[in-house]
RODO-2510 file (C-alpha; in nm, 4 decimals, decimal comma):
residues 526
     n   res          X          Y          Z
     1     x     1,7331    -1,4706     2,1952
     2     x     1,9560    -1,1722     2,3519
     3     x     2,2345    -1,4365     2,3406
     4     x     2,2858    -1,4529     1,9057
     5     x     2,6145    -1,6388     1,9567
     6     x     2,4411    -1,9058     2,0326
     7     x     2,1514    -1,9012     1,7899
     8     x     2,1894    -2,1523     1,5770
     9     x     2,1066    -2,0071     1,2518
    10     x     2,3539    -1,6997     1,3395
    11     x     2,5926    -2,0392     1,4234
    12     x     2,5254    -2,1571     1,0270
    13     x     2,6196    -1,8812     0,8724
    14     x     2,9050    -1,8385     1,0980
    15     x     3,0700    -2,1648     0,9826
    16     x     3,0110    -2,0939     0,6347
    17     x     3,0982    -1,7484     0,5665
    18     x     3,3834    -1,7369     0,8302
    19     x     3,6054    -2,0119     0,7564
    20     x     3,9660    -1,9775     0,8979
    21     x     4,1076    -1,9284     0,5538
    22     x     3,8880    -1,6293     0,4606
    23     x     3,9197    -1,4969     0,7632
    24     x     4,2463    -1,4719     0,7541
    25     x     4,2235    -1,3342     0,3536
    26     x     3,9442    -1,1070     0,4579
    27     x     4,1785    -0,9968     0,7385
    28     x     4,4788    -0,9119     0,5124
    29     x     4,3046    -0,7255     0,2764
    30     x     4,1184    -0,5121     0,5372
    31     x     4,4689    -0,4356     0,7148
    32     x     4,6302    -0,4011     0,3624
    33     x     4,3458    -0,1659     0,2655
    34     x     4,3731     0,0285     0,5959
    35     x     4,7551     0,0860     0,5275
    36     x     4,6802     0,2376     0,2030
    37     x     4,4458     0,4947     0,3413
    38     x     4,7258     0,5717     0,5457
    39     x     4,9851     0,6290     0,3154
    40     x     4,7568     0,7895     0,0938
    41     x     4,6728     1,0821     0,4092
    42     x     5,0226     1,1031     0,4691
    43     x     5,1437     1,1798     0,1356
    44     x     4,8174     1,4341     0,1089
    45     x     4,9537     1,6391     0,4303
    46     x     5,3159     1,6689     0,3342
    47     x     5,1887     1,7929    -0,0058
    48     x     5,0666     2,0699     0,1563
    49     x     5,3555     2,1099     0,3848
    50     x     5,6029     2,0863     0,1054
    51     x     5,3664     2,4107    -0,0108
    52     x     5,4351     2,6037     0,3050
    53     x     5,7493     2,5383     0,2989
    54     x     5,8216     2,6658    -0,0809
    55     x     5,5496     2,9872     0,0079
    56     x     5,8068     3,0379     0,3252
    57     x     6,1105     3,0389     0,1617
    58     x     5,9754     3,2071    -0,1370
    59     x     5,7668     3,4832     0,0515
    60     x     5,8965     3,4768     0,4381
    61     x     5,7268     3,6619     0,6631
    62     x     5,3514     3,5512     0,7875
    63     x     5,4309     3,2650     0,4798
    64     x     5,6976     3,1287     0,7716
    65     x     5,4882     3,0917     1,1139
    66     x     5,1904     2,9599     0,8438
    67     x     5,4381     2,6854     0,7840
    68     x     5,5287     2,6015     1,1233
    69     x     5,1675     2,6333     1,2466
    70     x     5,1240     2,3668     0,9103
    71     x     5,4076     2,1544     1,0279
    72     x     5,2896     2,1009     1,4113
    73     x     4,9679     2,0540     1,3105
    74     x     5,0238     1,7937     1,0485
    75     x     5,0104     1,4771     1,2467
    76     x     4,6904     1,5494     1,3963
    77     x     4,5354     1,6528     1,0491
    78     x     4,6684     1,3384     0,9189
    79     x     4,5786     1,0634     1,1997
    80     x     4,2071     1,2752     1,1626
    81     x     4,1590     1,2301     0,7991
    82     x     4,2806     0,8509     0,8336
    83     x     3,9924     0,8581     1,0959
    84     x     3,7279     1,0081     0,9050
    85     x     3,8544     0,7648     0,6138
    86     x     3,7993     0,4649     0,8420
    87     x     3,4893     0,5637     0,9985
    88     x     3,3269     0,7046     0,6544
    89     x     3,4218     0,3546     0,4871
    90     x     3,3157     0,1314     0,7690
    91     x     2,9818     0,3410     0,7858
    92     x     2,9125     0,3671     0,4012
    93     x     2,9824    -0,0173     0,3755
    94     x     2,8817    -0,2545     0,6721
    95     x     2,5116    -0,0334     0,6301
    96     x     2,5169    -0,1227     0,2689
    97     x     2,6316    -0,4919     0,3204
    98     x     2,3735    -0,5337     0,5752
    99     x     2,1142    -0,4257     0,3463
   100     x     2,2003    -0,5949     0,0601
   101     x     2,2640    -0,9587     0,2514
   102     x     1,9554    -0,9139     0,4369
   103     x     1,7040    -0,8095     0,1517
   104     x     1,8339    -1,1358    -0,0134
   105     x     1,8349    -1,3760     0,3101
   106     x     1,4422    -1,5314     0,2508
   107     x     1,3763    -1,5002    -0,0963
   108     x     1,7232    -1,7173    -0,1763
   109     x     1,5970    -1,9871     0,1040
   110     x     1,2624    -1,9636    -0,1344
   111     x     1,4859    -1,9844    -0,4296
   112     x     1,6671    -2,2887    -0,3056
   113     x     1,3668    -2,4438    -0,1682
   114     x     1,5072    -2,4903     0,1935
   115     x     1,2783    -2,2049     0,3020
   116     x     1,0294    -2,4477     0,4388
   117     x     1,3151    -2,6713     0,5853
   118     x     1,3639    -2,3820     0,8167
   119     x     1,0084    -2,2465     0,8784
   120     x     0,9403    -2,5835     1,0347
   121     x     1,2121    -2,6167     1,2888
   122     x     1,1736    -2,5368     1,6531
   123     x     1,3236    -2,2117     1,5841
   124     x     1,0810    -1,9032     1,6960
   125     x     1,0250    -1,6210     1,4765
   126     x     1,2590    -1,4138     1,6812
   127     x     1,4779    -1,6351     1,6624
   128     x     1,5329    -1,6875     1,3119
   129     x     1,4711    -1,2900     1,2477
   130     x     1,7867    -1,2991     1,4852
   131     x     2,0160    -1,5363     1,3500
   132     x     1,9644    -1,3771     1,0073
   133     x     2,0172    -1,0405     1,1331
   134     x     2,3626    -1,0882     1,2751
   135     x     2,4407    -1,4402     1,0445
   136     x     2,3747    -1,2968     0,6953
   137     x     2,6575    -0,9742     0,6627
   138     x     2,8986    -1,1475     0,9740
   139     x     3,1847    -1,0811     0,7050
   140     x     3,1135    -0,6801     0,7468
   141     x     3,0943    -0,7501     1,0992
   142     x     3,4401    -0,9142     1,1093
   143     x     3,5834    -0,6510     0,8970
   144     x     3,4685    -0,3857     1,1023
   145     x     3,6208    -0,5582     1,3968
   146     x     3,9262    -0,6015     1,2715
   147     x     3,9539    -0,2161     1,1321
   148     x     3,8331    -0,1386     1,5207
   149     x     4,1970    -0,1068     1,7025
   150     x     4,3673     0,1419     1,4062
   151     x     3,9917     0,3334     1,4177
   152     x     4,0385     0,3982     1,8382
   153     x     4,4382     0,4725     1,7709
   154     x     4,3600     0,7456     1,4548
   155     x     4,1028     0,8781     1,6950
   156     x     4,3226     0,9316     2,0110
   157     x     4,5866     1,0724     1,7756
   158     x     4,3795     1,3362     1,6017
   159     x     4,3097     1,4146     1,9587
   160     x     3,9753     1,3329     1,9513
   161     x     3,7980     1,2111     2,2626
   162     x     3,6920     0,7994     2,3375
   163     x     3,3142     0,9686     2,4116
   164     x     3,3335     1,0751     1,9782
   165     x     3,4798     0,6832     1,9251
   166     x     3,1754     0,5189     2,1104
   167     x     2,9241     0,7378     1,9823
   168     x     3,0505     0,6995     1,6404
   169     x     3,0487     0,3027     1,6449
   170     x     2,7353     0,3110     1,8452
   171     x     2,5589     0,5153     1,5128
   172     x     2,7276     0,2964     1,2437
   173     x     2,6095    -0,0057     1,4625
   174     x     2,2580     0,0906     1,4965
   175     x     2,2560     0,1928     1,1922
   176     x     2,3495    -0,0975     1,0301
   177     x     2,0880    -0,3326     1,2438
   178     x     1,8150    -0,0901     1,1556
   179     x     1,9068    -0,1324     0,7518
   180     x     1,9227    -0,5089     0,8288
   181     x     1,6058    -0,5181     0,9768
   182     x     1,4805    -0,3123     0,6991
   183     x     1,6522    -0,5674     0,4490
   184     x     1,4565    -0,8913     0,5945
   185     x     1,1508    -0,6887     0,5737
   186     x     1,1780    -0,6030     0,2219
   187     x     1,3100    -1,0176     0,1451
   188     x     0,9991    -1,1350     0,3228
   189     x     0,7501    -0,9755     0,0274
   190     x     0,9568    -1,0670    -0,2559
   191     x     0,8556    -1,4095    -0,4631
   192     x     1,1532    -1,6727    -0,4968
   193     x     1,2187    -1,5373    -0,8741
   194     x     1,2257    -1,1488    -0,7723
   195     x     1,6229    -1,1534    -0,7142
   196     x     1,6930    -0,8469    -0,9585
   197     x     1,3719    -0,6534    -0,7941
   198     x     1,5501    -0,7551    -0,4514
   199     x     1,8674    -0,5818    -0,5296
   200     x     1,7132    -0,2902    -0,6685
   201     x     1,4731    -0,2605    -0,3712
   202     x     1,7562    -0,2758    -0,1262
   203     x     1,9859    -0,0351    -0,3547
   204     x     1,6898     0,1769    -0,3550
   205     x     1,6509     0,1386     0,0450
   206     x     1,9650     0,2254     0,1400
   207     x     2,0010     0,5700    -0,1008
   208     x     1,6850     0,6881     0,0759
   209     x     1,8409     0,6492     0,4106
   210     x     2,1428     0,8071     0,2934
   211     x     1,9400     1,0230     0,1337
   212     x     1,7376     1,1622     0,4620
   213     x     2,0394     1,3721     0,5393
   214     x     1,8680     1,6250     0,3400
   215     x     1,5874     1,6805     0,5923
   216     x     1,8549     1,8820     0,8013
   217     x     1,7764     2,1977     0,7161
   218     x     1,3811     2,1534     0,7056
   219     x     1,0681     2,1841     0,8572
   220     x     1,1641     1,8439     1,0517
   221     x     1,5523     1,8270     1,0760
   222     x     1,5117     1,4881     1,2960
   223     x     1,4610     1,3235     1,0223
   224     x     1,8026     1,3813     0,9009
   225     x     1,8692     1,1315     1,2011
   226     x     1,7769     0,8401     0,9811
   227     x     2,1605     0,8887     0,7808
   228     x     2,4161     0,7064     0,9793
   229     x     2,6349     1,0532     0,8583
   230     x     2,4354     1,2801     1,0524
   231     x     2,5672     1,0814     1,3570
   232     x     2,9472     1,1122     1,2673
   233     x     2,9163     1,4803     1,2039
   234     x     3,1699     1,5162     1,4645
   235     x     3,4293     1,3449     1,3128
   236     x     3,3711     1,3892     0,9855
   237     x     3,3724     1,7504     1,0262
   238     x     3,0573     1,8711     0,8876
   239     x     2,9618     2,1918     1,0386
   240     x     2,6440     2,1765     1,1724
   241     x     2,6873     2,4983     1,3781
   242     x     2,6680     2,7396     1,0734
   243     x     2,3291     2,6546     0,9862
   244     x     2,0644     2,7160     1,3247
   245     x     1,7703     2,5191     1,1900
   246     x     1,9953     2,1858     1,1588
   247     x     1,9586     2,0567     1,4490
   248     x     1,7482     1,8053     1,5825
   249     x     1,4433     1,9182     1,7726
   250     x     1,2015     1,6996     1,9979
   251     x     0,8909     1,9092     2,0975
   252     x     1,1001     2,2195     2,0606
   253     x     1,4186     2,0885     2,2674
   254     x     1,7391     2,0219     2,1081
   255     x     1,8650     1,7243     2,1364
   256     x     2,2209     1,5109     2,0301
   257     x     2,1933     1,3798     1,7155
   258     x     2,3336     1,0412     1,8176
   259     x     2,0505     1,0157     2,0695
   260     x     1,8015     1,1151     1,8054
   261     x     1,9359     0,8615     1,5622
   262     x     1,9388     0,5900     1,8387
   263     x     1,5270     0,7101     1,9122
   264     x     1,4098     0,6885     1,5394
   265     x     1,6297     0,3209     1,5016
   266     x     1,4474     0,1929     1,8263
   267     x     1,0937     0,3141     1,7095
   268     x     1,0855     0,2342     1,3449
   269     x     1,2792    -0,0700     1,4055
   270     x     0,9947    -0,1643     1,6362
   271     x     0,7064    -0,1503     1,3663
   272     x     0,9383    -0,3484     1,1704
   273     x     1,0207    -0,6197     1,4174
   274     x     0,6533    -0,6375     1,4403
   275     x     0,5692    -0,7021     1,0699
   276     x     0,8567    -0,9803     1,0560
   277     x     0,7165    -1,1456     1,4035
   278     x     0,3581    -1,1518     1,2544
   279     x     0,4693    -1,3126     0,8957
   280     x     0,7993    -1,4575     0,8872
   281     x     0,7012    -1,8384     0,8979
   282     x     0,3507    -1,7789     0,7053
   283     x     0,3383    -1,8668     0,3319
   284     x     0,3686    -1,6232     0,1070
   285     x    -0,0021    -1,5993     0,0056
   286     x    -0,0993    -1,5563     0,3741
   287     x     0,1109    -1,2491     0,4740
   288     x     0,0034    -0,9484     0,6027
   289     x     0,2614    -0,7440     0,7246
   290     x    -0,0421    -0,5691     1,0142
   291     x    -0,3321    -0,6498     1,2078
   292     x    -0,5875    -0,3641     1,1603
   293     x    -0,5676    -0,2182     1,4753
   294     x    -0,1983    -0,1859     1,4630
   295     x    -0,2375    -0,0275     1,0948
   296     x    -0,4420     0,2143     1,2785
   297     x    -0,1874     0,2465     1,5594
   298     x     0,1088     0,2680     1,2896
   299     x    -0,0439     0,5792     1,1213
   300     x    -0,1392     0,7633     1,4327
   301     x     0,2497     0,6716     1,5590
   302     x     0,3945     0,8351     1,1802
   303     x     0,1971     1,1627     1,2146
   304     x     0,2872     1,1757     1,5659
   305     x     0,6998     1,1714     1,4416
   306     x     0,6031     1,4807     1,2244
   307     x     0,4527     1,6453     1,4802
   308     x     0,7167     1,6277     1,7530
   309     x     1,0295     1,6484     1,5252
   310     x     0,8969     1,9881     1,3859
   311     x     1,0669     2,3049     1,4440
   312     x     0,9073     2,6504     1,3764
   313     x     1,1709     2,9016     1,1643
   314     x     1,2532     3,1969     1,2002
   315     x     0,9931     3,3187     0,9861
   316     x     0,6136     3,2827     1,0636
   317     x     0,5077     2,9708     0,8916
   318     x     0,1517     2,9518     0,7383
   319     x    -0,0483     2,7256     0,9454
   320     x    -0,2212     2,6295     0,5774
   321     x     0,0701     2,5329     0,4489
   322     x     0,2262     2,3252     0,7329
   323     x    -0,1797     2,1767     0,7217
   324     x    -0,1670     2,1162     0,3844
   325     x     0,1910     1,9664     0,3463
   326     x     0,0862     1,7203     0,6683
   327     x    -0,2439     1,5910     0,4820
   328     x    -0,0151     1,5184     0,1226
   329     x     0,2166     1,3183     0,3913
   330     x    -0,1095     1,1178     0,5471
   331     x    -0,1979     1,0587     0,1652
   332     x     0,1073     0,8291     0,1474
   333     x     0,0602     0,7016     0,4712
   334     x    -0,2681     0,5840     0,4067
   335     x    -0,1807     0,4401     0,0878
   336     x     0,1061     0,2570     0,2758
   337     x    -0,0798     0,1365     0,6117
   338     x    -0,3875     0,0393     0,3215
   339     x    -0,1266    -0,2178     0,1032
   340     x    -0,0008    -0,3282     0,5025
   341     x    -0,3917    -0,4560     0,5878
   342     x    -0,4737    -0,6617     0,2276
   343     x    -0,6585    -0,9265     0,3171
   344     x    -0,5583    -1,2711     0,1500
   345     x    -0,7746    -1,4230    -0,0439
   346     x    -0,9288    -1,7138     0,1400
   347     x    -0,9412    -1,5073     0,4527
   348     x    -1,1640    -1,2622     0,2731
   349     x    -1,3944    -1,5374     0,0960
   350     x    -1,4530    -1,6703     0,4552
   351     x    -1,5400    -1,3041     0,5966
   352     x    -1,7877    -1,2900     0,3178
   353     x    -1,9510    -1,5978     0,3948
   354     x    -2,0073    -1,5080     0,7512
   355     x    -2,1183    -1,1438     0,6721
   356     x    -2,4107    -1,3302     0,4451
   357     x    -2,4866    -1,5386     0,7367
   358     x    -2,4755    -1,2324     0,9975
   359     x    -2,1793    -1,2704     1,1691
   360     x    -1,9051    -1,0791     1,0346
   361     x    -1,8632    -0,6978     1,0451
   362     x    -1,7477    -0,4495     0,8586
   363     x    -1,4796    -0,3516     1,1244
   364     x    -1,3596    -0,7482     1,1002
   365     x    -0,9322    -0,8407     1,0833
   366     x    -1,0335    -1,0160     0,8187
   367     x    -1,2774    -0,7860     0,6038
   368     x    -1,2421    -0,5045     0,3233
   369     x    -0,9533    -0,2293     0,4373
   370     x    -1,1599     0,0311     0,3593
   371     x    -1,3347     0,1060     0,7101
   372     x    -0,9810     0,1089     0,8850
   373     x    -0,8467     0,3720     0,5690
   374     x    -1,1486     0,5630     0,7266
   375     x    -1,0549     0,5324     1,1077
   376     x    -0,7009     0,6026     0,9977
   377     x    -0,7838     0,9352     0,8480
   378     x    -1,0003     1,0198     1,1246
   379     x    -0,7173     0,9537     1,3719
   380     x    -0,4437     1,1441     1,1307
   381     x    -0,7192     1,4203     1,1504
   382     x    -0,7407     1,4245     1,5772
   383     x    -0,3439     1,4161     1,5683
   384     x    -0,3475     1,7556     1,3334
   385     x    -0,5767     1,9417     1,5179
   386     x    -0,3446     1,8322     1,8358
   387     x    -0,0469     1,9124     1,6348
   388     x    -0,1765     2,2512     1,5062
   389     x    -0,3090     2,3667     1,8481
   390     x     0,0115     2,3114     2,0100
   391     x     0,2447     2,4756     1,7243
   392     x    -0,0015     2,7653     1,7167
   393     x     0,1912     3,0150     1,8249
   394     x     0,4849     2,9375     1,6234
   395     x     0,2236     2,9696     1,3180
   396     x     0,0325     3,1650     1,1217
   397     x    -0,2481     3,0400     1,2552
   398     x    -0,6594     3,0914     1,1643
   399     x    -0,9366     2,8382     1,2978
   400     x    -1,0397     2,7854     0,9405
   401     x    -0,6999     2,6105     0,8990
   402     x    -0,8661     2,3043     1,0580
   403     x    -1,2138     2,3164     0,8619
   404     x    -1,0051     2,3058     0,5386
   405     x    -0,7870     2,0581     0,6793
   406     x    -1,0713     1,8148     0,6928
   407     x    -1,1781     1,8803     0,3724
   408     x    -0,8737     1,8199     0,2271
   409     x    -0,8274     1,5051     0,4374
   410     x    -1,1594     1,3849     0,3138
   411     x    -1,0747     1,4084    -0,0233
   412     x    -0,7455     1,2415    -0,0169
   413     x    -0,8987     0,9527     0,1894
   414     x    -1,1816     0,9143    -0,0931
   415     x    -0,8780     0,8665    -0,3727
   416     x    -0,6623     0,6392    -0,1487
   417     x    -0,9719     0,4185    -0,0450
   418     x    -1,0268     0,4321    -0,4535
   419     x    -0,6782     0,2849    -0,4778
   420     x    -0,6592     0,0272    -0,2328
   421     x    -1,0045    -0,1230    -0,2901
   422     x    -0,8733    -0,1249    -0,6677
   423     x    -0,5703    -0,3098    -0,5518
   424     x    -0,7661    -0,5819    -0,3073
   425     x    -0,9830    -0,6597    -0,5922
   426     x    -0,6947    -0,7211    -0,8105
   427     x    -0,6068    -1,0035    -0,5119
   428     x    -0,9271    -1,1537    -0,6282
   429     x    -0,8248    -1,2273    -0,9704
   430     x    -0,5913    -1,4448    -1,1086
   431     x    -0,2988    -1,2362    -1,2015
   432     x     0,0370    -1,3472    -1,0586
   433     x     0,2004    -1,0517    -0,8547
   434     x    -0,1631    -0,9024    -0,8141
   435     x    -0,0297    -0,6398    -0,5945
   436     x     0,2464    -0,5235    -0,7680
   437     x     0,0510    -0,5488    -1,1232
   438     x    -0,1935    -0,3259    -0,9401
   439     x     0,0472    -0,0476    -0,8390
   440     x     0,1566    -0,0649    -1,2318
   441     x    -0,1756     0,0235    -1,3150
   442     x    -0,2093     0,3141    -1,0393
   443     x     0,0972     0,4188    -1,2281
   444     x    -0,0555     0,4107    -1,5633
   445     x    -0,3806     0,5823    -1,4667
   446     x    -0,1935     0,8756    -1,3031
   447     x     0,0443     0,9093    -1,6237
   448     x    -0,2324     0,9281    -1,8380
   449     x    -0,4231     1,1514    -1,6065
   450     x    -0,1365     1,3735    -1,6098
   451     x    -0,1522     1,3566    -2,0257
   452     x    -0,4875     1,4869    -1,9557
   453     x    -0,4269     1,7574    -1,7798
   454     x    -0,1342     1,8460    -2,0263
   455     x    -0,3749     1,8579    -2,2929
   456     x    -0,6523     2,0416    -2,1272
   457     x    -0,3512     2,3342    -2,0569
   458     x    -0,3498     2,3610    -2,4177
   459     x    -0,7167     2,6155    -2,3518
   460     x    -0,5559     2,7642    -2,0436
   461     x    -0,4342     2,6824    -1,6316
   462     x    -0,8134     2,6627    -1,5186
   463     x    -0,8895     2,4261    -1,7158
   464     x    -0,5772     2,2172    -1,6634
   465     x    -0,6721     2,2436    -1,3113
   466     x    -1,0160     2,1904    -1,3300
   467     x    -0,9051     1,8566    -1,5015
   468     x    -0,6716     1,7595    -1,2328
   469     x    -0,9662     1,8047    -0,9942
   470     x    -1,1587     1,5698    -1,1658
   471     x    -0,9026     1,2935    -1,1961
   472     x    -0,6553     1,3695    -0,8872
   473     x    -0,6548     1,4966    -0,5447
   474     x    -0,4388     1,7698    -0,6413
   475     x    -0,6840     1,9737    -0,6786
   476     x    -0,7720     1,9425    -0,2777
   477     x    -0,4118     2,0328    -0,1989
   478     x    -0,4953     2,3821    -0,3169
   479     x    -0,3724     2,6255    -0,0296
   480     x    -0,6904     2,8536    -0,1435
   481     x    -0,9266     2,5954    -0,1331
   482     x    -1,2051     2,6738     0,1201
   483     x    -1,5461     2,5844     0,1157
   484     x    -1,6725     2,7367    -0,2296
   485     x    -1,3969     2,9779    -0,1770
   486     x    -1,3226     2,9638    -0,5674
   487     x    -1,4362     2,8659    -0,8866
   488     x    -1,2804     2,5199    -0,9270
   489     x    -1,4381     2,4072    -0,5978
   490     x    -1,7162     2,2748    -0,8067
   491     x    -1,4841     2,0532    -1,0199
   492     x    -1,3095     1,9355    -0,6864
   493     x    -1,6532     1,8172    -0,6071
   494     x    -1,7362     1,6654    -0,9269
   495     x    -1,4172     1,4954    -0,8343
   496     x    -1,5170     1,3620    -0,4973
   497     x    -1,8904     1,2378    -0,6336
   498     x    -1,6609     1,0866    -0,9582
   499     x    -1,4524     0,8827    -0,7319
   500     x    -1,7039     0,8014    -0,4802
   501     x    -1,9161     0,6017    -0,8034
   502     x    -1,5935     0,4448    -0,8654
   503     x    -1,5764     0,3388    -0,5070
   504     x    -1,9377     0,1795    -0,5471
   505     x    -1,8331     0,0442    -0,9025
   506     x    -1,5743    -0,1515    -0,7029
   507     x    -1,7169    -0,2698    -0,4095
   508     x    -1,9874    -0,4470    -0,6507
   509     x    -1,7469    -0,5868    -0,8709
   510     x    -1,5589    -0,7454    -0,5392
   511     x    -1,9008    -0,8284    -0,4166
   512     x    -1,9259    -1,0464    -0,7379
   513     x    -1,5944    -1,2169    -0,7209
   514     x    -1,6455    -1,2848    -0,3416
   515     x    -2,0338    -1,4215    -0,4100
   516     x    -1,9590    -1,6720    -0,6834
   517     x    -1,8459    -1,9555    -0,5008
   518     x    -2,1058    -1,9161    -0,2874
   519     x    -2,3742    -1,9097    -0,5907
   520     x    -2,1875    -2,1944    -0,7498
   521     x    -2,2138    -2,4114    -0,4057
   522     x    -2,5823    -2,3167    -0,4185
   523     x    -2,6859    -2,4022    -0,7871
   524     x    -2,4822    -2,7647    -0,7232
   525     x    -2,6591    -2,8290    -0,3857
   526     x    -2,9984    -2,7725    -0,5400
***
């Protein structure tokens, strides 16, 4: 598998994306391309020589050595924008290419029908995760290769060291693997027809990586390891130095970001590379992207991340808030880890048929999600109080933080159970695209909750929060929320006991859907 030279799907696409005559066209225009950068750095520094020089012969005096500090230091500052150029482009573009080849590899083989051709050769799921990997954007690859001599030349000109040249390919490289990875992942849920929703998801992937560069100068400025920029700061000059709190931390000790990007790439990439292992050769009804217990494990491993990338600031953080903030992240999570453990259809209808006979569980692979949302939440709840206790004297911190921590993780664990069971029963029905139908509903019943609470504003903010009590678990991410400790607690309660019936309002009406057959079966037997 290590060897994907040899891999014979890498070997297909090889052959027919790298043909000798667009190689060599490919080739050209990457060398022709390169050359423009070039001349287009070099004509940008003598502009500002030619500048100088005028302000020198205009002006003399400190006009004259600023022109001859200008006109030593010119070929350096030209050979280091060419580099930043080069290394910028190749970044921006084999990351992008990756993701955009990738998040189309599958569901074009479903298009084309030859998906099954390949499920059933001798190929292992590694393999063929492999071969598509490195086979479906080897044109970026070859680019970048053939970019890689003027890239190492630009960089020992602008006097840069071979230690910045590594590191920088290393980040682009692992970078673009991790995108890929994320690609196949994203092609693997997508229907043969969902082309359009493919490009936008992988459009949409790749600006959120990008877009983690923001997290730099937060609570967790690790996370600004996910950009492949953060990584070239180096050489792409971005000063890191004059902000304090931008740098990566790792339980309080600064580390490279290079080597953080490298640790959040091998990590994530390993939940991923699990979820393509388990489901890459199942049908498309059958896939679920994680057993239960590694749902479970996945959760516990994202609220860990939080917890070790955080850095304290210079100001004394509310524990509440930091609480609060963490238990709105675990909402997502749970919501995430709950649409990763849908059971299919016929696995469920067999589950049900044992649990009437008294032999399934509740805590089955194959049962209702909603015990393991449960578990989840009470792990994500062990991993705050760890987190809180050993950030405690960097915080504001109060032992009540952790009773109204539970609270609040209680309540968001009510409306995400809610959801998902909402979602699973919509499996049980016969729409097509049940779970992304669902999610469209979710949508809808939050917009128009939100309507509500727009028009309830209309007699005042209490009772536009009262209403978003009721119908959301905003209301639970109150920082003043204690037990009782003000007057909307009772609508925040309502809320819980509202959603709670709903709960039980589902549960029966997936009871009914799963114990038809069985009725039917019955009635003909008798």
């Amino acid at each position: 598998m290590l060897k994907f030279w040899r891999n014979p799907e890498f070997v297909r696409h090889l052959r027919s994306e790298l043909r000798p005559a667009r190689a060599i066209t490919l080739a050209v225009v990457v060398l022709f391309v390169c050359a423009m950068i070039g001349l287009a750095c070099w004509s940008q520094r003598q502009r500002v020589l030619a500048n100088a020089e005028y302000n020198a012969q205009r002006y003399g005096g400190l006009w004259v050595e600023q022109a001859e500090r200008i006109r030593q230091d010119t070929p350096r500052q030209m050979w280091l924008q060419i580099c930043q150029w080069l290394f910028g482009s190749q970044c921006v573009l084999l990351a992008f290419w990756s993701t955009f080849m990738c998040a189309q590899s599958i569901w074009r083989e479903r298009d084309r029908k030859t998906w099954d051709f390949q499920r059933t050769t001798s190929l292992t799921p590694a393999e063929l995760a492999v071969g598509k990997l490195f086979g479906e954007p080897v044109l970026a690859y070859f680019a970048v290769l053939c970019v890689l001599p003027i890239t190492l030349w630009a960089t020992l000109a602008a006097k840069l060291t071979v230690w910045n040249f590594l590191s920088g390919y290393i980040c682009v490289l692992a970078a673009s693997l991790f995108l890929g990875l994320c690609g196949l992942w994203l092609s693997i849920l997508l229907e043969s027809r969902s082309g359009g929703v493919g490009m936008i998801g992988a459009l949409g992937l790749y600006g959120v990586v990008l877009a983690t560069y923001g997290f730099a100068d937060s609570w967790f400025p690790g996370l600004a390891a996910f950009s492949p920029l953060s990584g070239l700061h180096k050489i792409l000059g971005i000063d890191f130095d004059s902000h304090p709190g931008a740098r990566p931390m790792l339980f309080g000790h600064c580390i490279p970001w290079s080597v953080m990007s490298l640790l959040l790439y091998g990590s994530f990439g390993a939940w991923i590379t699990v979820m393509l292992l388990r489901n890459l050769k199942r049908d498309f009804s059958e896939i679920r992207l994680l057993s239960r217990w590694q749902a479970v494990g996945c959760a516990a491993f994202l609220n860990f991340v939080f917890y070790a990338l955080f850095r304290p600031g210079t100001t004394l953080l509310k524990a509440d808030t930091l609480a609060t903030f963490m238990v709105g992240v675990n909402g997502f999570i749970l919501f995430a880890i709950g649409l990763a453990s849908l059971t299919p259809l016929e696995r469920l209808k067999v589950w049900w048929r044992g649990r009437i006979e008294g032999v399934g569980g509740i805590f089955s692979e194959d049962g209702l999600p909603w015990p393991w949302l449960v578990l989840s939440a009470v792990v994500a709840y062990a991993l705050m109080v760890w987190g809180l206790l050993a950030w405690r004297y960097g915080l504001d911190f109060h032992p009540g933080v952790l009773r109204t921590a539970a609270l609040q993780l209680l309540g968001i664990t009510v409306f995400v159970t809610r959801d998902i069971l909402f979602v699973q029963w919509c499996t049980l029905t016969r729409f097509r695209q049940p779970v992304l139908k669902a999610f469209l509903f979710l949508c809808l019943y939050y917009g128009s909750a939100l309507v509500i609470v727009g028009i309830c504003s209309i007699w005042g903010d209490p009772a536009a929060a009262n209403a978003m009590s009721l119908l959301t678990p905003a209301g639970m991410l109150d920082t003043r929320f204690e037990w009782g400790g003000f007057s909307s607690a009772i609508y925040v309660y309502s809320g819980l006991a509202l959603q709670a019936g709903v709960i039980g309002m589902i549960l029966l009406a997936i009871s009914h859907k799963l114990g038809r057959p069985t009725l039917v079966a019955a009635v003909s037997e008798g």
